[in-house]
N, C-alpha and C positions, 0 to 999 in steps of 0.2 A: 582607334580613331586615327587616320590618317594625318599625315603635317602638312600642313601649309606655309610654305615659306612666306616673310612678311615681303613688303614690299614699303620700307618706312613711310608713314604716315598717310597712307592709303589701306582703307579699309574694304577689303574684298570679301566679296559676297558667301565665299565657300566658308571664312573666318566667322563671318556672323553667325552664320548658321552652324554651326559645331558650337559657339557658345547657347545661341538659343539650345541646342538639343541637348547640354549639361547643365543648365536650369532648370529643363523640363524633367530631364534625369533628377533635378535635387528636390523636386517638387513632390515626388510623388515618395519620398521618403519620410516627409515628415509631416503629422496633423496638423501643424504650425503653418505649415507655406502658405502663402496667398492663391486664390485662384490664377491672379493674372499678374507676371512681373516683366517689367519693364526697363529694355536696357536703356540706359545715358549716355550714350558716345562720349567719353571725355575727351576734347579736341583741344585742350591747351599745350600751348609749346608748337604744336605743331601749324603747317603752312592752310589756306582756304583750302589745298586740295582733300585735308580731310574731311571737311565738310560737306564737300563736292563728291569726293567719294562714296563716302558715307550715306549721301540718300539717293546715290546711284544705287548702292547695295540695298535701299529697303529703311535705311535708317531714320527715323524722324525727329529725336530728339537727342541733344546735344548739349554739351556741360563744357562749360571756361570757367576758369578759375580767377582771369585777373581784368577787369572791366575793360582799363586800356587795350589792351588785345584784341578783347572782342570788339571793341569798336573801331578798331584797324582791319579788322577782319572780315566783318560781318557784309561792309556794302559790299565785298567784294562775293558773296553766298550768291550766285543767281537765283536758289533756289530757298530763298530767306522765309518767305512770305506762308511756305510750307512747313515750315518745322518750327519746333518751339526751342531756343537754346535757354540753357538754366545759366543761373550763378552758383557754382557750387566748392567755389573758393573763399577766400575771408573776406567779410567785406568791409571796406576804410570808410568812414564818416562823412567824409570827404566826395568820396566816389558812389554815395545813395543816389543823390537824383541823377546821376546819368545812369546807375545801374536800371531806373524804374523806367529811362525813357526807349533805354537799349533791348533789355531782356523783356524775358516771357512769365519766370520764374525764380525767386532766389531764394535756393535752399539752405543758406547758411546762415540765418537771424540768427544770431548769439547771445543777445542780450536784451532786457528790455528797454534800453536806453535807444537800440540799433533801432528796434520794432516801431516804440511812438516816434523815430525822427522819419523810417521808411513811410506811417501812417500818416504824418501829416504834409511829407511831400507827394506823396500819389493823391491825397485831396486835392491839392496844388495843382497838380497836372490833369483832374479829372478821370483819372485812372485807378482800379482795382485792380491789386497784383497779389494773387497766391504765394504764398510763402511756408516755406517749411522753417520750423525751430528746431537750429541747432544743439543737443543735447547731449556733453559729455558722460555717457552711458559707463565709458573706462576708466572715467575717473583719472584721467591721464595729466599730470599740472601739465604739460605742453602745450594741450589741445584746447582752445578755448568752447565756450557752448554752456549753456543753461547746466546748474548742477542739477542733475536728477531728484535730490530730496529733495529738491523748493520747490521743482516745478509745480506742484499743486497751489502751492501759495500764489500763485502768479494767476489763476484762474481768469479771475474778475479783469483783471489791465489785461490778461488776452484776448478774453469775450470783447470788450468795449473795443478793440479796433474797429473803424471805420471804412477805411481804404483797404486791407486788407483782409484777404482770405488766411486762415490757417490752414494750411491743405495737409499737413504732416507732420514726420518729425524725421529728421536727418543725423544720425553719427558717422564719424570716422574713428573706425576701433583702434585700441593700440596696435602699435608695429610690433607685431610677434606673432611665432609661431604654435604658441601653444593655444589647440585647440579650444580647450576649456574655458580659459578668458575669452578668446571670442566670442564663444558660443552667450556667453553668460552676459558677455556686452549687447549682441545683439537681440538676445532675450528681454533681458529687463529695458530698453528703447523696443520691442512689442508690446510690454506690460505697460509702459508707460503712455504708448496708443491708445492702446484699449481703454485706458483708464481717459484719457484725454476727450476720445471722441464722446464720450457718454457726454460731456460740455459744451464740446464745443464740437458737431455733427460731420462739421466739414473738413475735418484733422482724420485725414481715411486713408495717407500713402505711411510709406515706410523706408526711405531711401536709405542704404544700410549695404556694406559690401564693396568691395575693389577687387581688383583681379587677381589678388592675388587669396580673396576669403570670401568670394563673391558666392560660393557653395552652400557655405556655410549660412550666411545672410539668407540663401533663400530659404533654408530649410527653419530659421527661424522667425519668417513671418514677412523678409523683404518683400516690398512693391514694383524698387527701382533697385536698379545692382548700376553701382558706378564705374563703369570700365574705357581705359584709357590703355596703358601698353598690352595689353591681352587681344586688342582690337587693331592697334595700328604698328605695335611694335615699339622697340626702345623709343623714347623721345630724343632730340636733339642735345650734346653734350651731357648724356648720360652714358 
């Protein structure tokens, strides 16, 4: 495969497409992958032009990590109105209702305390917002997210949301390079879909993978692969 030089924080079109065709590559390796996976453009750190760029190239959906940002950012998208941007950073208590009045999407519910305070502010607002729950699948004390043994216990307080869709489930694997733990994270947040949608119908993506284990992710059941410097390059003061 040929290189493509980056061009920091500008996402080019020949870059998309050589990730799409190593997905498509990881897809067809394993019974687990999804039919259809979906990349996230992570555009945090970086300036509106990768945004700009980004659906110049074809791109439609797009991941920040820190509310303020995006809301610094976003009037400036001329091309806002077409794409969906996620939340798929941590999200502060603090920063709910403007996450619900900004975005499209927040993949990072971590708790159930996060869940009924997002549920009864998007009543508030008259608005239904998809969410994915965040699930520490690596068991990593750093990373915060729903412990995987309870999530079943939580059934019933996830069904009863009101404002919100459960659309999925979202991890961030440990920082490491060994294969096996990956794989094994990103397995068991499959297992834990599978088991979820049979409850609750509308819990059907699998957002799972970064760029630098994003292969991996698909070949074990990813929806969405969450890619940020693999698309636009080092971030700023990295």
């Amino acid at each position: 495969m040929s290189q493509i030089d980056y061009q920091p924080g500008v996402l080019q079109p020949d870059r998309l497409e050589q990730i799409n065709q190593r997905i498509t590559a990881a897809q067809v390796l394993s019974a687990h992958s999804a039919e259809r996976v979906t990349i996230v453009a992570v555009t945090k750190s970086f300036s509106v032009a990768a945004l700009t760029s980004g659906y110049q190239a074809g791109q439609r959906i797009f991941g920040e990590s820190r509310v303020q940002e995006a809301a610094e950012k976003l009037p400036q998208f001329p091309n806002r109105d077409q794409c969906q941007v996620r939340l798929i950073g941590h999200l502060q208590s603090n920063k709910s209702h403007k996450a619900l009045e900004l975005l499209d999407l927040i993949e990072s519910v971590d708790s159930l305390k996060l869940l009924n305070r997002l549920d009864r502010q998007a009543g508030e607002l008259g608005k239904r917002m998809p969410v994915y729950l965040q699930v520490n699948s690596g068991r990593d004390p750093a990373k915060s997210g729903f412990d995987p043994d309870d999530l079943d216990q939580h059934i019933a307080t996830l069904a009863a949301v009101e404002n919100l869709e459960i659309a999925g489930l979202m991890t961030i694997a440990p920082l490491t390079r060994d294969e096996q733990r990956l794989r094994e994270t990103f397995a068991l947040t499959r297992q834990l879909q599978r088991a979820l949608v049979k409850e609750i119908p509308t819990c059907r993506d699998l957002s799972m993978g970064m760029s630098g284990d994003f292969e991996i992710a698909v070949e074990e059941g990813a929806t969405h692969v969450r890619l940020g410097s693999l698309l636009y390059g080092p971030r700023p003061g990295t």
